[in-house]
C-alpha positions as CSV (number, residue, x, y, z in Angstrom):
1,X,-78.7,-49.4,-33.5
2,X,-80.8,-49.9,-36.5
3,X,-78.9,-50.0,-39.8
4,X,-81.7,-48.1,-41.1
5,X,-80.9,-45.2,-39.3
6,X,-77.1,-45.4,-40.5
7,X,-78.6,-45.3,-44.0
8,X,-81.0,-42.5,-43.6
9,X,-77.8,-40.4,-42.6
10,X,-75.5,-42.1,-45.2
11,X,-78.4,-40.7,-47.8
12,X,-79.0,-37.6,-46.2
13,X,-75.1,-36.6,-46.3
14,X,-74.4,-33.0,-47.8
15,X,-71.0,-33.5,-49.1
16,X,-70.5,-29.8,-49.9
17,X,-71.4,-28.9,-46.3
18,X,-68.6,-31.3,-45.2
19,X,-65.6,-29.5,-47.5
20,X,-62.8,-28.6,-45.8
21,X,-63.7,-30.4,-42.3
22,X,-62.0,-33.4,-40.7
23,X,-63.7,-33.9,-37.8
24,X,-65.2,-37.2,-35.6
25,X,-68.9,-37.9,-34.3
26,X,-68.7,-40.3,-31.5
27,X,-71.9,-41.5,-30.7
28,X,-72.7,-42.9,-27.6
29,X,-76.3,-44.6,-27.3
30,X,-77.4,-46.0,-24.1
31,X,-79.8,-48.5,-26.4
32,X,-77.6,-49.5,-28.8
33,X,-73.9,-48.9,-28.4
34,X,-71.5,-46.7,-29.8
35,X,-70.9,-45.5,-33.5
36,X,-68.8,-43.0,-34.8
37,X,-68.9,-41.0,-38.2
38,X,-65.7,-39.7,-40.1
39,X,-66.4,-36.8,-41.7
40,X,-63.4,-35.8,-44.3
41,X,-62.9,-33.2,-46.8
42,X,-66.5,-34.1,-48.2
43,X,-66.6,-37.7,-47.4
44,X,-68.5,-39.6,-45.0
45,X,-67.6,-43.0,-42.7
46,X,-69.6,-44.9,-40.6
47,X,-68.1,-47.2,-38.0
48,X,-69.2,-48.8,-35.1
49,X,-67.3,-49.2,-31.7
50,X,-65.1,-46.6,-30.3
51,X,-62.9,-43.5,-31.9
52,X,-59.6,-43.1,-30.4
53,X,-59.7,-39.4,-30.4
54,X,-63.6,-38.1,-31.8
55,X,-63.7,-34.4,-32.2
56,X,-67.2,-34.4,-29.9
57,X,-68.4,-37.3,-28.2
58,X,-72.6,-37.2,-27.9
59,X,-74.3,-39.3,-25.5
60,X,-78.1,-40.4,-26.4
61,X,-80.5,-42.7,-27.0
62,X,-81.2,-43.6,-30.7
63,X,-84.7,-41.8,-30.6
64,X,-83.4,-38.6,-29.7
65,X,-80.7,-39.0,-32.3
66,X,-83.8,-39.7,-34.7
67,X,-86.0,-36.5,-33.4
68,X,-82.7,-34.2,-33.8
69,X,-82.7,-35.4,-37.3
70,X,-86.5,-34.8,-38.4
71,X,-86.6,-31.6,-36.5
72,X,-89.1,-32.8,-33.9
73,X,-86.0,-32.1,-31.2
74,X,-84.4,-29.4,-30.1
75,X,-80.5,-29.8,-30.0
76,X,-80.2,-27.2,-27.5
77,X,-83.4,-28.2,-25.7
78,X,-82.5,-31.8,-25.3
79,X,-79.1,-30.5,-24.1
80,X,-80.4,-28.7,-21.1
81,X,-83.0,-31.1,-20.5
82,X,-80.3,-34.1,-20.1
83,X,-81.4,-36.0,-23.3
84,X,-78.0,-35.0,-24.9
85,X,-74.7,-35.3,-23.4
86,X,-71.5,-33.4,-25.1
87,X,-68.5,-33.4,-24.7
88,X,-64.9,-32.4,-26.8
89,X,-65.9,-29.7,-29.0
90,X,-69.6,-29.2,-28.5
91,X,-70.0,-26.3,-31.1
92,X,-69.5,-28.9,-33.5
93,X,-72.3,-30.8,-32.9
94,X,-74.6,-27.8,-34.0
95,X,-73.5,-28.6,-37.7
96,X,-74.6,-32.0,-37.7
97,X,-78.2,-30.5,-38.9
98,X,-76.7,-28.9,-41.8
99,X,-74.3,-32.0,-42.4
100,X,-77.4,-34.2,-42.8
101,X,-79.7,-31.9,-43.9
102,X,-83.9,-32.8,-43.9
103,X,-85.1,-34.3,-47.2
């Protein structure tokens, strides 16, 4: 995956959305591998490789992860459509947008 993409969500982290959560974002992407993101009590972690227990597992490619991101896709949309895969606690994933809100 390209680090760039990491750091637009490291930059784009709302810390005050994230209070109070302690959850894990495994992302699976059929182009580049698998990352995970820690979110703690305010804090964000980005790893690559595999979580031994993620909160929601999300399977992609890293342009659809991009277009969720900038608003050009549809979360639900690219759900139904195949684009996204879910699975653990799939209501979470619907916070990612305000976790890494648009700039």
């Amino acid at each position: 995956m390209s680090l760039s993409t990491l750091d637009k969500l490291q930059s784009r982290f709302d810390a005050q959305a994230a209070q109070g959560m302690d959850d894990v974002f495994q992302f699976h992407f059929s182009d580049a591998g698998s990352h995970y993101l820690v979110v703690k009590d305010g804090s964000l972690d980005i790893q690559e490789g595999e979580h031994d227990d993620p909160s929601v597992s999300l399977s992609m490619t890293t342009e659809t992860l991009k277009g969720l991101m900038n608003g050009e896709v549809n979360g639900m949309t690219a759900f139904m459509t195949g684009k996204l895969k879910a699975t653990g606690n799939v209501m979470l994933a619907t916070k990612l947008t305000s976790l890494f809100p648009k700039g």
